[in-house]
N, C-alpha and C positions, 0 to 999 in steps of 0.2 A: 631325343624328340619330346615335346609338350603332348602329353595323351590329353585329348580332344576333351574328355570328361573332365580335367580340372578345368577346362574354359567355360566349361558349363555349371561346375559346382560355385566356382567365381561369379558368375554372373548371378546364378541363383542366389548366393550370400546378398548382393548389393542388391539384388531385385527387394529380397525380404528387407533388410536396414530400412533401403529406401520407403518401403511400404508401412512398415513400424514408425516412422519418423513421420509419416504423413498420419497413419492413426491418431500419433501423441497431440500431435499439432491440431489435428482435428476436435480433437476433447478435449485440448486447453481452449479452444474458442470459445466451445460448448460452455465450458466449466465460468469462463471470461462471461459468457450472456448472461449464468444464472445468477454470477454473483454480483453482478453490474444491477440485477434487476432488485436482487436483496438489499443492497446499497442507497437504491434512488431512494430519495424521500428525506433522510437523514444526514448527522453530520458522524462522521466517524476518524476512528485514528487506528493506523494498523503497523504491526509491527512482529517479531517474531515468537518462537514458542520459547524459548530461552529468554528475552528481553521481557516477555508478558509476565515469564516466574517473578522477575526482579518489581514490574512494576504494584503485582501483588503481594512481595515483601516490603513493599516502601509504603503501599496505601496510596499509590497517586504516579500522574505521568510526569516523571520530571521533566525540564525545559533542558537541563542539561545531563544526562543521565551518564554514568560511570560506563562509556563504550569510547575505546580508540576510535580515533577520526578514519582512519582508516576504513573502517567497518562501516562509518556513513556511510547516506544514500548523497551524492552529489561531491563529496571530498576526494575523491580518487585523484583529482591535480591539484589537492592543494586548497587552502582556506578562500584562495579565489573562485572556485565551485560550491562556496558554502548559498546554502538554500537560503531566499531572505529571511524565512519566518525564523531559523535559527538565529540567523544573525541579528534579531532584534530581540535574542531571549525569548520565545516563545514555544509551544508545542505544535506543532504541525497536525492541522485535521484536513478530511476532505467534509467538505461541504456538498454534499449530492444532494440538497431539497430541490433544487427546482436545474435539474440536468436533464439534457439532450444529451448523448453524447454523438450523433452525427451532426448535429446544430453547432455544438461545442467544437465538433474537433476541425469544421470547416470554417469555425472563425480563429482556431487557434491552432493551425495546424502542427504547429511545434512543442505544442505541449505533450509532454511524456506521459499523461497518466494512465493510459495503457501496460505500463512498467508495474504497474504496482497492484493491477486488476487481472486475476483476480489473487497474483501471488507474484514476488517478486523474485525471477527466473534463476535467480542465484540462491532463494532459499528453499523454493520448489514448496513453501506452505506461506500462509498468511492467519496470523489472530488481528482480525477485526473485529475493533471496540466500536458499540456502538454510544454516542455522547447525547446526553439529557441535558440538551443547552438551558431548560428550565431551572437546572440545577445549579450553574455557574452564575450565580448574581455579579458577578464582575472579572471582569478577563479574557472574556470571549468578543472575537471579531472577527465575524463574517468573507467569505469570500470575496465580494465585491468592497468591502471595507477595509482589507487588504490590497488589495487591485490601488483604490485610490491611494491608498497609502504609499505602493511601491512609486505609483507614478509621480506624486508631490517630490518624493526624497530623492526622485532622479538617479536611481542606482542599479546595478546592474547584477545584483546576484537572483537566481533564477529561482523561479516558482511557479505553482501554476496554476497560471490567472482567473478568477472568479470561483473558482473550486476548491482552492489552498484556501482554509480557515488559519486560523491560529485562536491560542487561551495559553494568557501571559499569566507565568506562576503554575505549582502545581497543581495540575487537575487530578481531583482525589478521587478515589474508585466509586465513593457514593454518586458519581454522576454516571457512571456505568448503566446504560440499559440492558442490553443484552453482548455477549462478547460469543464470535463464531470460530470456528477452526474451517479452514480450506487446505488441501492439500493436492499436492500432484499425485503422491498415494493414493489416498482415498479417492479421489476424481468427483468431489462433493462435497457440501457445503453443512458445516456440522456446527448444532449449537453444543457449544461447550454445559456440561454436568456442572449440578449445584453446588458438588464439593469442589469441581476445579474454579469456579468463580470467585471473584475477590468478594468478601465479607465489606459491608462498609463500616467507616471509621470516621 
């Protein structure tokens, strides 16, 4: 016979998961407002804590940076999933000056950028760079200046529309304003120290 009490110690395991899963879920929303709010206003590029070392040995964002496609964001089926801003040689920024994101997401409701705010689920941290467009005298183009562009070229690899910037050519660290750490650890939004920041070059 089943003694009654493991049906009870059973249900109580899945009670607690279940309760724990709803916690988590409730502080990534949390963590998803504060860093949506640090965001607005700006144009930035985010990426990981591994990747950000490389971009601070190199002095700059490459357009093509030394990472298997695998490990892209969008390549998981293939060069056919490749992002537009990639596929025209460019670095992928978000553009947040002038967002809504309920305005935004009920004109675009398939746009993914939820995936990458405030951290991207698969790396459970996020280093967002914030970009001094003041700084790039040529190579930057705008959210809605991409937007026109996809829709001229009539082409179908994905992006996301009016938000997706791009800066063709390496964007070097001196256009760096400020660079944040986010983590599902920490459960906060942390400006990265003077030592761990890129020097400009």
């Amino acid at each position: 016979m089943i003694d009654p009490s493991d049906d009870e110690q059973f249900s109580k395991a899945v009670f607690e998961v279940d309760r724990q899963r709803r916690q988590e879920a409730e502080a990534e929303r949390d963590l998803a407002a504060v860093v949506l709010e640090t965001l607005r206003g700006s144009v930035w590029h985010t990426t990981n804590s591994e990747r950000y070392t490389g971009i601070v040995s190199e002095g700059a964002i490459l357009p093509e940076p030394p990472i298997p496609d695998r490990d892209r964001w969008g390549t998981g089926v293939g060069t056919i999933g490749c992002p537009y801003v990639r596929s025209v040689g460019g670095v992928s920024l978000f553009d947040f000056r002038d967002f809504d994101s309920e305005v935004y997401s009920e004109k675009y409701p398939l746009s993914s950028w939820r995936e990458f705010v405030p951290y991207r689920s698969g790396w459970g941290e996020a280093i967002w760079i914030e970009i001094d467009v003041s700084q790039l005298t040529r190579g930057f183009i705008s959210g809605h200046e991409i937007l026109e562009r996809w829709k001229a070229e009539h082409v179908s690899n994905r992006f996301l529309p009016l938000i997706e910037a791009a800066h063709f050519g390496a964007l070097p660290v001196k256009a760096f304003r400020q660079v944040l750490h986010v983590s599902r650890e920490c459960g906060k939004v942390l400006q990265l120290a003077d030592a761990l920041a890129p020097k400009g070059k």
